[in-house]
N, C-alpha and C positions, 0 to 999 in steps of 0.2 A: 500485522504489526505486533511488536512482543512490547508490551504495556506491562512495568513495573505494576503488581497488586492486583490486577484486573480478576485474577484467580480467586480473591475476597470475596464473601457471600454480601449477596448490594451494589459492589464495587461495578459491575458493568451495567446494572441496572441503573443507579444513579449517574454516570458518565452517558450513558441514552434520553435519561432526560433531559439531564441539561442540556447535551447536544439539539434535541426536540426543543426546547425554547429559545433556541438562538444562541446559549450564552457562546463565551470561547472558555475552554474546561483545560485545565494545565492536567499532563502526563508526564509521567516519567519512563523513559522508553531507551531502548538497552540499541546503541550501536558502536561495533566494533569493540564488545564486551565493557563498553563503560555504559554507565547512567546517565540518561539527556533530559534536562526538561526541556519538553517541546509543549505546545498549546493548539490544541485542535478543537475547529468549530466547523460546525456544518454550513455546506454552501447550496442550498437548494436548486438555486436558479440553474446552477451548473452539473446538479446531479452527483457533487461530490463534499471530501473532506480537506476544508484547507488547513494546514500542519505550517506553524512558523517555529522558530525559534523563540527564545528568552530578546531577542533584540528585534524581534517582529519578521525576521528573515524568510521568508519561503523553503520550505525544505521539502525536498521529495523521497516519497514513501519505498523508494525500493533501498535507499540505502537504509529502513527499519525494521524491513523485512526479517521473518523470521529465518533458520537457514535453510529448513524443510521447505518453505513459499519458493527460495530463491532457485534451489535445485529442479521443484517442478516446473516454475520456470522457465528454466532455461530446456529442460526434456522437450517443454510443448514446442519454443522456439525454434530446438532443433529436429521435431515431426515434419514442422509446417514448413521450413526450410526445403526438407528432403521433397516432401511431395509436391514444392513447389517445380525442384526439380526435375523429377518424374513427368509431373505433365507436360513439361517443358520439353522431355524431350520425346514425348510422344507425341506432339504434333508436325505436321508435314507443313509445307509449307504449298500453297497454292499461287497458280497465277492468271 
């Protein structure tokens, strides 16, 4: 996720702690070349990060991706695709 500041010396340190106490921690986060505040807090139960909006909205992380995340991506999607392929068509079929 490309996080406005996160580059500031602190800056990811104290966004880890807070996230470690529960709070919900406002970012500012770059998509589709504008600035968003978004508010991200940890969800433990669920082994992940819930990201809403300014109006409490659910938002998902691939459209905050950075561009390099999105390209690799999509490479592995399209390995796993091909070899899905391949196995697919090296099996016989039995009766």
């Amino acid at each position: 996720m490309d996080i406005v500041g996160i580059g500031e010396e602190g800056a990811r340190d104290k966004l880890m702690k807070s996230l470690e106490k529960g709070n919900r921690h406002q970012v500012e986060a770059i998509r589709d070349s504008k600035t968003v505040k978004l508010f991200l807090e940890a969800n433990p139960a669920e082994h992940r990060v819930n990201i809403t909006n300014y109006k409490g909205e659910p938002q998902q992380l691939k459209h905050y991706k950075k561009p390099e995340a999105k390209q690799e991506q999509k490479k592995a999607e399209t390995q796993t695709q091909e070899e899905s392929k391949k196995k697919s068509r090296g099996k016989k079929m039995s009766v």
